[in-house]
Backbone bond lengths (Angstrom), bond angles and torsions (degrees), N, CA, C in turn:
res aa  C-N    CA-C-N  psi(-1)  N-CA   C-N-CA  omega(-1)  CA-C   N-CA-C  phi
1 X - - - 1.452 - - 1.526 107.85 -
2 X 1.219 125.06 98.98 1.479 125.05 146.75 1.880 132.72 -84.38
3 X 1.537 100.46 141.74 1.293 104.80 177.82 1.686 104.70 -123.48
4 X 1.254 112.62 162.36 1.156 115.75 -162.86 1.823 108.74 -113.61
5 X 1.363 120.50 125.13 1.421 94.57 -156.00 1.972 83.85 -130.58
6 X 1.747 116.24 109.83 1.740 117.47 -146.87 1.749 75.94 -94.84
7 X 0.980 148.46 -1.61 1.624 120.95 -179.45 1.736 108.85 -96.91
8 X 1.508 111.43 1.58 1.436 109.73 -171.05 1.576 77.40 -86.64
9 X 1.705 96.04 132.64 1.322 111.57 -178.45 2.016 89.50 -128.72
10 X 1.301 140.53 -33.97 1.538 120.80 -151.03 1.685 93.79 -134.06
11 X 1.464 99.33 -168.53 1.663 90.21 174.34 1.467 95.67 -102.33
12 X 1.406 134.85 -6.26 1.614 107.84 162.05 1.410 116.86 -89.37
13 X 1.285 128.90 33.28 1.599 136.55 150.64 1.832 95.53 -93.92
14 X 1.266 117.56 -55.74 1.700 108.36 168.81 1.203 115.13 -39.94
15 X 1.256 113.04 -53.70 1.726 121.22 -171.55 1.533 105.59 -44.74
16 X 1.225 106.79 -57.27 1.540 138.36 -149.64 1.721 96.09 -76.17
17 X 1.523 125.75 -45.22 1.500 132.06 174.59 1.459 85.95 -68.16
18 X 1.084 97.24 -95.95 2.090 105.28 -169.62 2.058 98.32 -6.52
19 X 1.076 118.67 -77.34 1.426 130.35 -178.91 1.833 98.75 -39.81
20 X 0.879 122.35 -60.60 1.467 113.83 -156.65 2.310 94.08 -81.52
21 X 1.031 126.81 -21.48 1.118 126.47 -179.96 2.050 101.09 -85.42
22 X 0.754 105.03 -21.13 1.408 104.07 175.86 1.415 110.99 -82.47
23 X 1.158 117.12 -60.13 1.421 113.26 167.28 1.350 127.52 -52.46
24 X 1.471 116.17 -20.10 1.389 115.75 157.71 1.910 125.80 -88.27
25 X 1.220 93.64 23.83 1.238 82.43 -178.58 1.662 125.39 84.90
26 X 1.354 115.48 -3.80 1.500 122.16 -169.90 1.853 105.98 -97.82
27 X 1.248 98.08 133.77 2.021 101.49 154.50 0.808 105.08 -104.99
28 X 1.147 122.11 127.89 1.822 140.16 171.40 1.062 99.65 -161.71
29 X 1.698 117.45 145.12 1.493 136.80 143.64 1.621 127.42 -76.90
30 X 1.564 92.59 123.53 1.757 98.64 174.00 1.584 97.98 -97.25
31 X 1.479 90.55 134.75 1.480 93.58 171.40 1.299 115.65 -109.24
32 X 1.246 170.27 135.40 1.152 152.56 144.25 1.008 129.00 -70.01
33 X 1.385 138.01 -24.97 1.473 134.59 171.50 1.488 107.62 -54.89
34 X 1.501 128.40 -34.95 1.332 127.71 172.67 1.699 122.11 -97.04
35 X 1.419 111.96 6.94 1.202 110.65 -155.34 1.408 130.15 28.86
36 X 1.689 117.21 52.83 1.321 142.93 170.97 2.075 128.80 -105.25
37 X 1.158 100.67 147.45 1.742 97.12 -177.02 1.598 94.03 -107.36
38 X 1.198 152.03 141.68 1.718 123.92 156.25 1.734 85.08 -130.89
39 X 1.876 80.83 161.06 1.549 108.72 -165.28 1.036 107.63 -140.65
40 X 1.141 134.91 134.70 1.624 145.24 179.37 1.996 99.19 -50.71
41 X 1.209 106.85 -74.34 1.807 117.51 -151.55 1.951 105.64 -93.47
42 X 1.298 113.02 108.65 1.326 114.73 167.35 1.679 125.28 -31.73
43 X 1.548 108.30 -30.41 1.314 122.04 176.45 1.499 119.05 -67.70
44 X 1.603 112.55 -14.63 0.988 139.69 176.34 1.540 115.11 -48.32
45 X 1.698 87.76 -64.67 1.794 115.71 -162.36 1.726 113.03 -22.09
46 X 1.978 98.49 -59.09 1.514 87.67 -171.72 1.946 122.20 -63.71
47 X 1.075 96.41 -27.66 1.477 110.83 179.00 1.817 112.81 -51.95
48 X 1.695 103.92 -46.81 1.340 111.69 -175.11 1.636 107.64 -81.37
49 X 0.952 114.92 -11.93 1.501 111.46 -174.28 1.565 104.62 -88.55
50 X 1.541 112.71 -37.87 1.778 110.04 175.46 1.390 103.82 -68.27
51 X 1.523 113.39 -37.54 1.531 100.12 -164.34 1.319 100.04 -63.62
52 X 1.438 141.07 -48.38 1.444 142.82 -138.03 1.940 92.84 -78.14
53 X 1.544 103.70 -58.46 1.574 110.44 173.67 1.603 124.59 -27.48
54 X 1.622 88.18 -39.92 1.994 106.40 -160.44 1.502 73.41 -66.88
55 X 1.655 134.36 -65.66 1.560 128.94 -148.61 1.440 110.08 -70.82
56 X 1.675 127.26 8.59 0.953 127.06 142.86 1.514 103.00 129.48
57 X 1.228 121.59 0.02 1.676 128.74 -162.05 1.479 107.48 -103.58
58 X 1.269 114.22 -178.57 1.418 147.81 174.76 0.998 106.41 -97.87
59 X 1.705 122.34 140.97 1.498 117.88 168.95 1.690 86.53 -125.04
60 X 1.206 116.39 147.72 1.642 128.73 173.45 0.946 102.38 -76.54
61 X 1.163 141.80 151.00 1.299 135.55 155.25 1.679 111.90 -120.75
């Protein structure tokens, strides 16, 4: 499952997602070359979309 998150512009917006998804409990990869999060489990989705928001971003949907 990838989501697309268009305001991650540097790698301390990665830093900053990565950090706030860890503390919630989430594994996911931030990528920045695509401005993407991906996650193994669909059940995931709502969880990764608050966490990314809380660190201050946009998720595309």
């Amino acid at each position: 499952m990838k989501i697309h998150v268009s305001d991650m512009t540097c790698n301390h917006c990665v830093m900053k997602i990565q950090k706030q998804l860890m503390i919630d409990g989430i594994k996911a990869n931030v990528q920045l070359s695509d401005k993407s999060v991906d996650f193994k489990s669909d059940a995931d989705l709502p969880k990764v979309i608050a966490s990314v928001e809380k660190a201050g971003y946009t998720v595309k949907k």
